[in-house]
N, C-alpha and C positions, 0 to 999 in steps of 0.2 A: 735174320727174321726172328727168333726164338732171343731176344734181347729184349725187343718191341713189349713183349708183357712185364717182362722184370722190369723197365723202364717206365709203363705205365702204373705198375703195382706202387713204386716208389713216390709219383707225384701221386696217385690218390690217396698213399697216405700220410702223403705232404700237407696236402689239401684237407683230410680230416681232420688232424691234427691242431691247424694254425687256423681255420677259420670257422669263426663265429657264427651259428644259425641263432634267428628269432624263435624259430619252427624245429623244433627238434624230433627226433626221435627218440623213443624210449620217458623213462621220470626220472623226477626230480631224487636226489638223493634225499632217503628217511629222512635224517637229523636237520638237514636244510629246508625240506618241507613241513616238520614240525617249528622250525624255528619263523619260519612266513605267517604260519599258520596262528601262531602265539602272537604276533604281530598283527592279524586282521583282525584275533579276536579284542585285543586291549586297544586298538586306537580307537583317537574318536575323530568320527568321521560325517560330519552331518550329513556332505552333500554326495554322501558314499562315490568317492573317484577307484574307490578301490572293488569296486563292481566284481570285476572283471577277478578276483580273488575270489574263489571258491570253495573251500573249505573243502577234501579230500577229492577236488581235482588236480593233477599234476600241476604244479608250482611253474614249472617250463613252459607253459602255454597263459601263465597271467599278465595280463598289461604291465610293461616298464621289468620282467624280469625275464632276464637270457642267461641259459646254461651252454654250458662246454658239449659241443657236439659230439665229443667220445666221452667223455668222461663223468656227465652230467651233473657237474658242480656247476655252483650256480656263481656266473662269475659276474654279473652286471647286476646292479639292480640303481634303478629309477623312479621315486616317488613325486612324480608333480603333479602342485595344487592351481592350477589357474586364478582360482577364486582368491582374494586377501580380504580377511573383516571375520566377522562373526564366524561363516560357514569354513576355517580355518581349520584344515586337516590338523590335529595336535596326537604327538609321541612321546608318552609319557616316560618312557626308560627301552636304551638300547642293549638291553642284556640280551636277547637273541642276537645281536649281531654277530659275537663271536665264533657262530656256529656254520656261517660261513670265513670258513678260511681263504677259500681259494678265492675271494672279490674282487675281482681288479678296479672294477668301477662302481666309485657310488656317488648317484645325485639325490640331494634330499634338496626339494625348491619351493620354498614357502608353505610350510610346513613348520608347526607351533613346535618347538625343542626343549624349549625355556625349561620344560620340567628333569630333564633331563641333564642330571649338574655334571653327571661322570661320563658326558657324551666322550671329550678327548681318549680315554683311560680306555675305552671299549674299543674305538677303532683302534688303537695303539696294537689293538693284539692281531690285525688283519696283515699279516706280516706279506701279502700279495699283492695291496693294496698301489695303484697308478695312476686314477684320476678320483678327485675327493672334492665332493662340492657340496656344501651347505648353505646355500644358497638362503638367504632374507629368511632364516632359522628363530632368530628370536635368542638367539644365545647374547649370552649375558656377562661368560667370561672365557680367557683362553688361558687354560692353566700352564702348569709349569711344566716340565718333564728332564727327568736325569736323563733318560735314554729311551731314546725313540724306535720302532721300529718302521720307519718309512723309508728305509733306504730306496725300492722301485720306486716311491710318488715322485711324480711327473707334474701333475698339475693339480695347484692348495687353492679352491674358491673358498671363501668366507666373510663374501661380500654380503653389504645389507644386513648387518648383523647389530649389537648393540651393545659392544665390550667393555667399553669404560674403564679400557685398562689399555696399557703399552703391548707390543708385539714382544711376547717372549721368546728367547735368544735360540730355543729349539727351531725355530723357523726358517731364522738364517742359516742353519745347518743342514740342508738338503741337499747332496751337491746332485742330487739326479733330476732336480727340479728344473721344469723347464718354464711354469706360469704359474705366478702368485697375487692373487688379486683378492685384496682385502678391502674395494673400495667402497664406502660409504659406512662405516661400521664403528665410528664412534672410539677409533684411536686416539689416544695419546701417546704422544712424543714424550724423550726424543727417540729416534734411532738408537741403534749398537754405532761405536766407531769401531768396529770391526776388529780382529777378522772377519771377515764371514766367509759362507762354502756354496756361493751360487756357479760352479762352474758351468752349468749345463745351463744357466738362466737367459730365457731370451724374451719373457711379458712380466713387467712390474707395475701392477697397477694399483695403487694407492690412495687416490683420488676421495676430496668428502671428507676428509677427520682433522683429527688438531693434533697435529704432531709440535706444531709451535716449536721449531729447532732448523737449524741450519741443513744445506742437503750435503749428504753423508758421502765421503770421497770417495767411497768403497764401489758406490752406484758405479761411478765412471771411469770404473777399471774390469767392468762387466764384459770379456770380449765379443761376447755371447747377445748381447739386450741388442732388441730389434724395436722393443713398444716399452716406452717408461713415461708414466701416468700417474702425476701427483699435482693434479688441479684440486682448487679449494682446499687445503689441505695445513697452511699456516705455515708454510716454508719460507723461511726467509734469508734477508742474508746476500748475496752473491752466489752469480753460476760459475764453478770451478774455470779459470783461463786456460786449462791444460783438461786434456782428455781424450789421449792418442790411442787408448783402446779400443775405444767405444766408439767402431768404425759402420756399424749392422745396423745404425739406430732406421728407423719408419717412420717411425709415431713419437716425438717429442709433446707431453701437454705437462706444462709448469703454470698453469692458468689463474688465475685469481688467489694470488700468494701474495706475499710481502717482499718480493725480490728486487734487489736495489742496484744492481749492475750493470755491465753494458753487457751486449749480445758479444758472448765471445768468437774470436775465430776460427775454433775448432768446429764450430758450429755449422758453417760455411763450405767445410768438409766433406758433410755426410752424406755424398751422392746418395746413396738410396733413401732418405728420409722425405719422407711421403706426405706428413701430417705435420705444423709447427704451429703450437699453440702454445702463446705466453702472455696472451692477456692480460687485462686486472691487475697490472702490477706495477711499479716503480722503476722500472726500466729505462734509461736513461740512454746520451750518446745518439750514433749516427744507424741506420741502419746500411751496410756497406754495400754496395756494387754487388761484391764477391757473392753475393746471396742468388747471383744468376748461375752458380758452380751447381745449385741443386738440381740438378736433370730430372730427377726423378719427382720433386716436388708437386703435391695438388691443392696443397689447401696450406695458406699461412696468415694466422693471426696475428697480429701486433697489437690489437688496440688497447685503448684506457692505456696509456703507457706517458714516458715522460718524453720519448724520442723526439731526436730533433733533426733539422738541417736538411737537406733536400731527397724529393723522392727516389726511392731505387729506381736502377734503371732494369726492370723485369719484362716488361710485354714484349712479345717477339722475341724474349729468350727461352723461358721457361714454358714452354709448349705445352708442357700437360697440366701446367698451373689453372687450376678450375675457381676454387676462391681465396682471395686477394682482401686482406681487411687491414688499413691501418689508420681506423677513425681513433679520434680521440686523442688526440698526440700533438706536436709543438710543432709538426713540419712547415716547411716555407717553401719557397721556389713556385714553380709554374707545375701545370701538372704533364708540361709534354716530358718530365725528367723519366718518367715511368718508360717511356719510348727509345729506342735503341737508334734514336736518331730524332733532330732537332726541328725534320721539317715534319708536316702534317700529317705525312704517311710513313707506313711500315716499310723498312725495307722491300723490296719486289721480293726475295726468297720466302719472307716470311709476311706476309699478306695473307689475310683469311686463313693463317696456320693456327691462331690461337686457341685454345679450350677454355679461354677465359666467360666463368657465367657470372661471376661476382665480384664486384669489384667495389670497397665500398672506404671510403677516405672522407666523412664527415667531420666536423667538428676539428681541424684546422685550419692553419693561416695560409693556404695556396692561394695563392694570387694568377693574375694573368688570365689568358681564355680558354674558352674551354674547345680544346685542338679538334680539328676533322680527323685525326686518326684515331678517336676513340668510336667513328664508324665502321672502323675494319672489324672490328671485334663481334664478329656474326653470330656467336653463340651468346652473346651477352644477354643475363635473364634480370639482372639487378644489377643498378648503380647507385651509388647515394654520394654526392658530391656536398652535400647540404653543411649546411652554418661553415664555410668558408668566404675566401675572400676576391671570389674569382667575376671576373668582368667582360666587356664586350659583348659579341652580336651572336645569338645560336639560332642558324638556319635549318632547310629543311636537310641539307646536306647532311650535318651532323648525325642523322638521324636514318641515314641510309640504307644501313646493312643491318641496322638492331627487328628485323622481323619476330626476333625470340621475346625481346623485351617485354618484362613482364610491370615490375615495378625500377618506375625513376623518380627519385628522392635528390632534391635540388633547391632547396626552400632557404631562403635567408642568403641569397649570393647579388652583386649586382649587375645580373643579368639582365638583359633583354632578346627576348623571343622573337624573330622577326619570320612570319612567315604566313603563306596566302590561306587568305579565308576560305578558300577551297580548296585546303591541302586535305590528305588523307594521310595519316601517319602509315609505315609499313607495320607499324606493331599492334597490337592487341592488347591494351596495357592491363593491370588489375591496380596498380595503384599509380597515382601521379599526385606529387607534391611540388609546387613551383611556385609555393607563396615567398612573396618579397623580391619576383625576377618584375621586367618592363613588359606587362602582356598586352594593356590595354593601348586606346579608351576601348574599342571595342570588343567582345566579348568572342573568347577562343571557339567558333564554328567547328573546331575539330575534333573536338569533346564528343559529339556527337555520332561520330565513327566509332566509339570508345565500346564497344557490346556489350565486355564483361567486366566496365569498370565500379569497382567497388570503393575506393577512398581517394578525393578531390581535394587537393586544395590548394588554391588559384588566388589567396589572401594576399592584401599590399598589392597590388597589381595592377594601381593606374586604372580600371576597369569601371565603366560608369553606363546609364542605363540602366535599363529594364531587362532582368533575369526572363532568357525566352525560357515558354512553355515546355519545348522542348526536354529543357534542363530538370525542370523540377518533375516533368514525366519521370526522367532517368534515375532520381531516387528514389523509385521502387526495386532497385538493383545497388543504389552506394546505403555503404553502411560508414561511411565516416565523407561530411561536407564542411570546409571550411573557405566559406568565401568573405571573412571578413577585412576590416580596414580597405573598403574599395568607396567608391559611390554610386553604389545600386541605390535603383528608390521603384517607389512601386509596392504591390501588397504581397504580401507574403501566401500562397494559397495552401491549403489544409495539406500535412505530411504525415499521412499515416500510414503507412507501408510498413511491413513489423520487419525489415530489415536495414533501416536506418538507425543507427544507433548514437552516432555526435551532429549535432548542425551547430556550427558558430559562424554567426549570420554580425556579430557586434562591430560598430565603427562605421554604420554604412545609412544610408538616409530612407528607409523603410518606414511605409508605413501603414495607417489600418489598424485593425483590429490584432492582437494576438491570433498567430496560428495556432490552428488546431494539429496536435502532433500526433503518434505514435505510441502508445503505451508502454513500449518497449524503449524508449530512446533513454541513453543516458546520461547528455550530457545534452542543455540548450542553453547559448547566449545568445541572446538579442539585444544587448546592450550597448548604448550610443545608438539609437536610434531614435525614429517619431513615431514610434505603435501610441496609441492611443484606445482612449476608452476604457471601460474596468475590468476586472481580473477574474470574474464570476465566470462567464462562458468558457473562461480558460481553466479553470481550477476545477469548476465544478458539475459543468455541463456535459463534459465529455467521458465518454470511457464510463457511464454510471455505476455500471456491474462489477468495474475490476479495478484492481490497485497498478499502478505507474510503477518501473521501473526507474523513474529518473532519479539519477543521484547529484546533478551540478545545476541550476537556473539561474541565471544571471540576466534578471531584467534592470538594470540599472540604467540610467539617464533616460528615459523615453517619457511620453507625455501621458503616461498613466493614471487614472483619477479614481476614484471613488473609496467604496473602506476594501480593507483586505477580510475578503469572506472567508467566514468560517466550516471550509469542508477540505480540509487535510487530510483527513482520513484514508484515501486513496493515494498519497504521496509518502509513505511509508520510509522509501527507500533514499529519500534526498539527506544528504550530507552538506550542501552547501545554499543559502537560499539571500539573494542579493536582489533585493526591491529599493535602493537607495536611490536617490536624485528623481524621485517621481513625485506627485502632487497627491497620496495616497491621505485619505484623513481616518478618523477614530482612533477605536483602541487593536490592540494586539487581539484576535479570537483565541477562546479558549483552545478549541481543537488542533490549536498548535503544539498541545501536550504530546500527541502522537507520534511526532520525527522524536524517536529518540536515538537516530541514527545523525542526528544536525550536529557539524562541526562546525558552521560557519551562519549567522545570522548579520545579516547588513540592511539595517532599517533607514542609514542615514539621510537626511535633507530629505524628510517629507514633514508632515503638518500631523502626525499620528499624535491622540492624546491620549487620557489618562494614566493610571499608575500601572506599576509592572506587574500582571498578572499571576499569581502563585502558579497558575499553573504553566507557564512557562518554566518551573523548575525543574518539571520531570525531561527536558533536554540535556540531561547529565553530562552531556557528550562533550559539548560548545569548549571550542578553542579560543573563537573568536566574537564578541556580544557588540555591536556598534549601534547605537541608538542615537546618536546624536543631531542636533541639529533637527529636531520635533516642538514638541510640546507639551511632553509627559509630566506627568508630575506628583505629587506624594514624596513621599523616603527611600531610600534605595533599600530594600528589603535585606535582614539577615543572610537567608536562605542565598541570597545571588554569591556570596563567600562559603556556603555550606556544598550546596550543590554544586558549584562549577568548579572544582577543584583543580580541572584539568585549563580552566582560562586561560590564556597569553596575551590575548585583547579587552578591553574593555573603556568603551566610548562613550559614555551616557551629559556628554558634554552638549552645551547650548541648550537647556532644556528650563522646566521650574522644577528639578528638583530641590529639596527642602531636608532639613531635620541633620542631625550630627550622621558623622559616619560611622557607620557600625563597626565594633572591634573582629567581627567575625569576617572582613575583607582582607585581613593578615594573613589568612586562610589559602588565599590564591599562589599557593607557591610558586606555580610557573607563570606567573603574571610580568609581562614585558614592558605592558604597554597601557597605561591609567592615564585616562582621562574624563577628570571633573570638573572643567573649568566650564563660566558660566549659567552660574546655577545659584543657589539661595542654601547654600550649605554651612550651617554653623558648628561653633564648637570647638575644639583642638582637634589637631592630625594624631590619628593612633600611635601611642608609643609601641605597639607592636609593628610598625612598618618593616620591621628587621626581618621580619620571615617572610616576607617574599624575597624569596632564598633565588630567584630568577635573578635579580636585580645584582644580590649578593653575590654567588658563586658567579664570577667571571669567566672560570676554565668550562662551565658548563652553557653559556652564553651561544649562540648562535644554532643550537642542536635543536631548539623548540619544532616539532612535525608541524609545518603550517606550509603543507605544499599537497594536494590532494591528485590523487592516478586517478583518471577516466579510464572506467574498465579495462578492458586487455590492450587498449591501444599504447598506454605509456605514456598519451597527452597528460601532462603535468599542468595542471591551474595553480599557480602561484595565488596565495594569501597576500590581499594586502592591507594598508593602515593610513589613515589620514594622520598624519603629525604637525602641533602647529609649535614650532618652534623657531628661536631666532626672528622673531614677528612676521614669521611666514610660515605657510600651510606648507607640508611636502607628502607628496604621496612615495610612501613607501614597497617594493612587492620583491624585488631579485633581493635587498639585501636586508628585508625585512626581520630575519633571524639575527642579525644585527646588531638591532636596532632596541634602544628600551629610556621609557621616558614616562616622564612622571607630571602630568599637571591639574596642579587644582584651583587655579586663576582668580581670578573677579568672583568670590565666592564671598560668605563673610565670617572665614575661619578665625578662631583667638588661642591666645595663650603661645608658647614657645613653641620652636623647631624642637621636635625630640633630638636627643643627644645619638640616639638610635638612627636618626635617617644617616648618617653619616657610614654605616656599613653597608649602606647601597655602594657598595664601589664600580658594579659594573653598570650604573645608572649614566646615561650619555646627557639626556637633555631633563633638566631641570624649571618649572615654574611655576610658584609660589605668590607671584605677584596680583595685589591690590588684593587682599584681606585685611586684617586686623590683627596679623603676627607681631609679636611684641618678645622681648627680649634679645638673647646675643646668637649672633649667628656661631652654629658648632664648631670649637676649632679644633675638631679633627675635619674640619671639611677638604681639607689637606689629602687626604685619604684617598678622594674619589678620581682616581686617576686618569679615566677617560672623560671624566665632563665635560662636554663640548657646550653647553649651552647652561645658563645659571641667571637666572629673576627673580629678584626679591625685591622689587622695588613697591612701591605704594604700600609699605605698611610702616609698621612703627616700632622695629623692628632698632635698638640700642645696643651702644658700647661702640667697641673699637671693631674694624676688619682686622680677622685670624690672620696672623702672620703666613698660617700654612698653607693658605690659598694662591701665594705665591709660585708654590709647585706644580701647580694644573696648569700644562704644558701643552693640553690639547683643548683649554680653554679659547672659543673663537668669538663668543657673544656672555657680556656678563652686563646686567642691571642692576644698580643697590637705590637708583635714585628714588626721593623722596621717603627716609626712614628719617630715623634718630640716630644716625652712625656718627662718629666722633674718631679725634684723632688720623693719626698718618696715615696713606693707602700706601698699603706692604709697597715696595719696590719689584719687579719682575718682568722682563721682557713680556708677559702678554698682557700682565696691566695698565704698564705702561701707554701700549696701543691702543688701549680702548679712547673712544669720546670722552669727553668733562662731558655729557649729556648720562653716561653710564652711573655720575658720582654723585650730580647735583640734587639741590634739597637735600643737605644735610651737614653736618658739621666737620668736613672733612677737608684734607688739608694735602698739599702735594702732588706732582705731576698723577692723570693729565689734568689736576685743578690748576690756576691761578694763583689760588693759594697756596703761601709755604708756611713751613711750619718750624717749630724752634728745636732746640736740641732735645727737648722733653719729647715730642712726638703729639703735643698737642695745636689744637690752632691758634695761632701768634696772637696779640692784641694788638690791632692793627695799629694804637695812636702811638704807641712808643714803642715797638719790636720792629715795627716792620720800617722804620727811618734805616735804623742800626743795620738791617740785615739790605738793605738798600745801597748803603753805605760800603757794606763788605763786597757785595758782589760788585758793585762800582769800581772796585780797588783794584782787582782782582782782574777782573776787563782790562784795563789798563794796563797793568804789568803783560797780561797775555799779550794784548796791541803790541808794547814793545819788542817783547823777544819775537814774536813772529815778523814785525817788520828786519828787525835787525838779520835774522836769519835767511832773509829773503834778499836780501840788500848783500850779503854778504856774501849768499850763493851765486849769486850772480855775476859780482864781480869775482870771483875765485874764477868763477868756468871764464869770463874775456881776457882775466891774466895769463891763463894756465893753455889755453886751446885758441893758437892763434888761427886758424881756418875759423872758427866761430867770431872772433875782437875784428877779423877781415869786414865777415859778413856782417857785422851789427856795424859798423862805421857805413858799410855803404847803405844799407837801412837809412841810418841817420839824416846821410848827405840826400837822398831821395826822399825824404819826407821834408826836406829843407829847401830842396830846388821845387817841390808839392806846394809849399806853403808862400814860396816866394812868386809863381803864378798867381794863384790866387787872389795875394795882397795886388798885385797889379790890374787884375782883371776889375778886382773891386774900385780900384784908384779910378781906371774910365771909367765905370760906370756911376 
């Protein structure tokens, strides 16, 4: 019994000793509470976090600082700033720190450092030191160091920081280190190729910087790494085929790198790896079977990748597997591959075993239908099967066990939905996408069950009728409606609910007046449709007191009339504005000065007239200007090359413009796409064409931004372009970056082709035809390597066709007819092919003409050359008739000499075409 106290004396001063109070007893030590204390008085502190510090109260009882229960050094301390911005705790210099020696822990977390250039050199002397986190510090660089004294740190944060330098070689020399995370902080690569001293190392996280270097072999000999974190990060290269150490991994993220190899089989290995993300990267190959060896797995990424060939077989293997993602990728097969067996259902053991809540395989080539086993999957919260290739009938069956069901993404598949008009679905969905499946004709009644559905879209979907009441009630709860390319008809009734934010309503047979919408919406198409009436109640009647967030409008093709009124003022925030193919007349209103956030203007095919308003200038923005097909008229203004510098488009084609082109249109350097045909434009072509450096640089060709994001949804509205080439119109929009052409047609241009248009090399389609061009066509036209299309015809245009024209290989439409051209047309498989309608009206001579021509290369005289050259090929015919008879003649009998099964067969031939004939003559004798 007298043991019992020596025994309890023992752990309580076990207990004192080794564990930590917040609450202490007794003060802080002098020299460490004067060192605090020099500390509250020089920070700056606006939004005082540091309260709780009070100037000759014990240091032991302040926020974020713990001393040692016996010994009352101050071993923790913790400075966090919630706030980031202005109100920015900032520590101008860490010369008190030294004065805690004994700190084992210190956070500093967002908290301005920047001024403080010798932060390293200071801690270096806390030779106690175990967990070190400077946390989105503002530091600016990580110095060098001969000799460290960090031998206890444990764990190095110095994440969120702003280095702009590489990891210095002191880092990789911690062997006590157990967590090192430097990510987002403005690294540069490369790596050490080692040695390095991570014995003890088991979190590497790196993640966010530009190391731009291969990964480092050393990683993967870690026996220790459990979490290695190097997404975003500019790695590239191949992931090591070997890596038999690295048995502990968890958390694999190599995500959005430049990585070009296949998923190795070490990799396949890692029972306990938990996490696998390799996104965003170049990852090629199969993903293998063996990927069901991961027991331990819950979440695996694959997408944006290059993989290919048929799905893993994972469900019903991987039990704890929760998200599942291999969009974006080359796969094929059917999607029952994913299943642990070929019929509809899971195995009987593993039925409703799954923890799968995600599962998302978009943007492949899977084929086949879409299996009733992916009903078992009861926890299932998201699916997205969309922009595949998948077919057949989805009943109500499919849909059985998804009661979790949250969002289903299935849009662009050839599906059809077949199920009753008074079904109840089990689920509760928040988003449904199923544009492009077989819904209709009649409109889905089960929509209407839908409580908390917020994004619809039911587009392409066979669907016709009148949108019930019902429906448009429910968009006082969706904030994204697309029901376009169906054949609704009927009026659209007023949408103003401030939680609707997209309706694309285009493609569909509506009609009436413009809806009244939303002020809040940001995105409306009503185009291809019959709205009619003018655009005044729309623009300017509504919403008087406030400004519109819309930023896309797309009223195109409908029966719209009167002028476009002038109160924009409230439209502030539009980027995209498409009133083309309507019946709209006047001029442009001034107060269209105001969108100076407009990238996209599309006036085309209305009756709109006068000249181009100056103050349309201040739309600095514009990508894209289409005017065409109006009635404008005047000069095309200076300023439209001064100001639109950023143009790609430009249409002002089918109009009366007038007057020479101004030299300040050289100006559009990113200009793709000129069109001034039709018009009363005189003068010569600029011999500055050269600087539209778009047409020129070819390596920078297709990068032009003419693709616009509707707010946070990610709907992508594609830019498009009327192009009339090859004597046909073509609407351009997916490969519109592409695309770049030049015409300035039926105008009444003079003087030569500059020598200059010839460095257009990345110019596709070219036309020049029916002005008053005169001289020789360029012969570097050679040059322009992709011309697909070239008209030069109706002018007057002399000399000879440039031999180098020859070389335009992706030449498919070429006119010269009706110039002054002379002489030979070059010889070359694609000139060859064209029409003699391509050459004629002109003095030209040589296939596909009629005409030939003399050794000179000019055209023959026809009274006395063309007998001679008559004569030659005459001769020449004849010689060929012979040797090809005789060769035929002589083949022939060789093979009945030589092969007598064949001399058999050709005699009895003979005799039966002889005993043929001898019928015949008889038959005909009686008759």
């Amino acid at each position: 019994m007298k043991a019992l106290p020596i025994t309890f004396c023992f752990f309580l001063f076990f207990i004192l000793t080794n564990t930590t109070f917040s609450v202490c007893i007794g003060i802080c030590r002098e020299n460490e509470q004067q060192a605090l204390e020099s500390l509250k008085k020089e920070v700056y502190d606006p939004s005082n976090f540091l309260s709780s510090w009070i100037v000759g109260k014990d240091c032991c009882e302040w926020e974020g600082v713990v001393c040692h229960n016996l010994n009352r050094h101050v071993i923790e301390l913790q400075i966090i700033n919630d706030l980031y911005g202005p109100n920015l705790v900032r520590i101008n210099n860490l010369e008190w720190l030294p004065s805690l020696l004994n700190l084992e822990n210190l956070g500093i977390y967002s908290v301005d450092l920047s001024n403080a250039t010798n932060w390293l050199q200071v801690i270096n002397m806390l030779p106690s030191l175990v967990d070190l986190h400077l946390y989105r510090c503002r530091l600016h660089y990580i110095p060098h160091l001969l000799h460290h004294n960090f031998s206890s740190l444990e764990t190095l944060d110095l994440s969120q920081n702003n280095f702009s330098s590489s990891i210095p070689k002191w880092v990789f020399n911690l062997p006590s280190l157990v967590s090192l995370d430097l990510s987002d902080s403005n690294l540069i690569g490369p790596f050490p190729e080692g040695p390095v001293n991570f014995t003890s190392l088991t979190a590497f996280r790196a993640s966010d910087n530009s190391f731009n270097c291969l990964l480092p072999r050393w990683l993967f000999d870690l026996n220790n790494l459990e979490y290695l974190e190097l997404g975003s990060s500019g790695i590239e290269g191949a992931i090591p085929n070997e890596a038999r150490n690295i048995t502990k991994l968890k958390n694999l993220d190599l995500s959005s790198n430049n990585l070009n190899s296949t998923i190795p089989n070490w990799l396949y290995r890692c029972k306990d790896l938990e996490s696998l993300r390799l996104y965003r990267n170049n990852i090629e190959g199969i993903v293998s079977n063996a990927i069901s060896n991961l027991s331990s797995i819950k979440s695996i990424d694959l997408s944006k990748n290059m993989l290919s060939g048929k799905l893993p077989n994972v469900i019903g293997k991987l039990s704890k597997l929760r998200s599942f993602s291999l969009s974006e990728n080359l796969f094929e097969g059917e999607v029952f591959e994913l299943f642990n067996s070929r019929s509809n259902f899971l195995p009987a053991g593993l039925r409703n075993s799954s923890s799968l809540a995600e599962l998302i395989l978009k943007n492949n080539k899977l084929t086949g239908t879409l299996p009733e086993s992916l009903s078992q999957l009861p926890v299932l919260e998201i699916i997205d099967i969309s922009n595949n290739r998948l077919e057949g009938v989805v009943t109500e069956s499919h849909f059985t066990n998804w009661t979790q069901l949250r969002h289903f993404f299935a849009s662009n598949n050839n599906l059809t939905l077949k199920v009753s008009q008074k079904w109840i679905p089990p689920f509760q969905a928040i988003r449904i996408q199923i544009g492009g499946w077989n819904i209709g004709p009649l409109f889905p009644m089960w929509l209407q069950t839908q409580k908390n559905i917020e994004r619809v879209d039911i587009s392409n979907g066979g669907i016709q009728g009148e949108v019930p009441t019902w429906f448009w009630n429910l968009s006082s709860q969706i904030e994204y409606l697309d029901l376009s390319h169906n054949r609704f008809f009927g009026v659209v009734p007023t949408i103003s609910t401030p939680y609707i934010l997209l309706i694309l309503l285009g493609s569909n047979n509506f009609s009436g007046p413009l809806p009244q919408v939303s002020p809040h919406l940001f995105e409306l198409d009503l185009s291809n449709n019959s709205f009619s009436g003018g655009l005044s109640h729309f623009l300017c009647e509504t919403n008087k007191n406030g400004s519109y967030m819309l930023e896309i409008l797309n009223l195109e093709g409908n029966d719209l009339s009167g002028e476009i009124p002038d109160c924009w003022m409230n439209w502030l925030m539009l980027s995209v504005l498409n009133l083309g193919d309507n019946n709209l007349i006047g001029g442009i209103p001034r107060s269209m000065e105001v969108l100076s956030n407009l990238n996209s203007l599309d006036f085309r095919r209305n009756r709109l007239t006068g000249p181009l308003p100056s103050s349309l200038a201040k739309c600095r923005g514009l990508l894209k200007l289409d005017l065409a097909e109006n009635e404008f008229v005047g000069q095309v203004p200076p300023w439209l090359g001064m100001k639109f510098s950023d143009l790609i488009i430009l249409s002002l084609s089918s109009n009366k413009f007038y007057g020479e082109l101004p030299p300040e249109i050289c100006h559009l350097k990113d200009l793709q796409i000129l069109d001034l045909a039709n018009n009363s434009f005189f003068g010569t072509i600029p011999r500055c064409i050269s600087n539209l450096t778009a047409m020129v640089a070819g390596d920078k060709l297709g990068e032009a931004d003419i693709e616009y994001v509707s707010f946070d949804f990610g709907e992508i509205v594609r830019e498009s372009a009327m192009v009339t080439t090859k004597g046909n119109n073509y609407q351009y929009d997916k490969t519109l970056a592409l695309v770049s052409s030049m015409d300035m047609s039926s105008n009444n241009l003079s003087g030569n082709i500059p020598i200059s248009f010839t460095s257009l090399v990345s110019l596709r389609f070219c036309n020049f035809s029916t002005n008053h061009l005169t001289g020789t066509i360029p012969n570097g036209i050679g040059d322009m390597k992709v011309l697909e299309s070239l008209d030069l015809s109706k002018n007057q245009l002399s000399g000879q066709i440039p031999q180098s024209i020859s070389s335009l290989s992706t030449l498919s439409f070429l006119n010269m007819s009706y110039n002054n051209l002379s002489g030979k047309i070059p010889v070359s498989t694609q000139l060859q092919s064209f029409n003699s309608s391509s050459f004629q009206g002109n003095e030209l001579c040589g296939l596909p003409l009629l005409a030939n021509c003399s050794s000179g290369g000019q055209n023959p005289d026809v009274d006395t050359e063309k007998d001679d050259s008559d004569e030659d090929e005459l001769d020449w015919f004849y010689i060929a008739m012979s040797i090809g008879f005789g060769l035929s003649f002589w083949g022939v009998c060789s093979c009945l000499l030589f092969k007598r099964s064949w001399r058999h067969a050709y005699y009895r031939f003979l005799d039966s075409c002889w005993e043929s004939l001898c019928v015949k003559i008889q038959i005909w004798g009686w008759i």
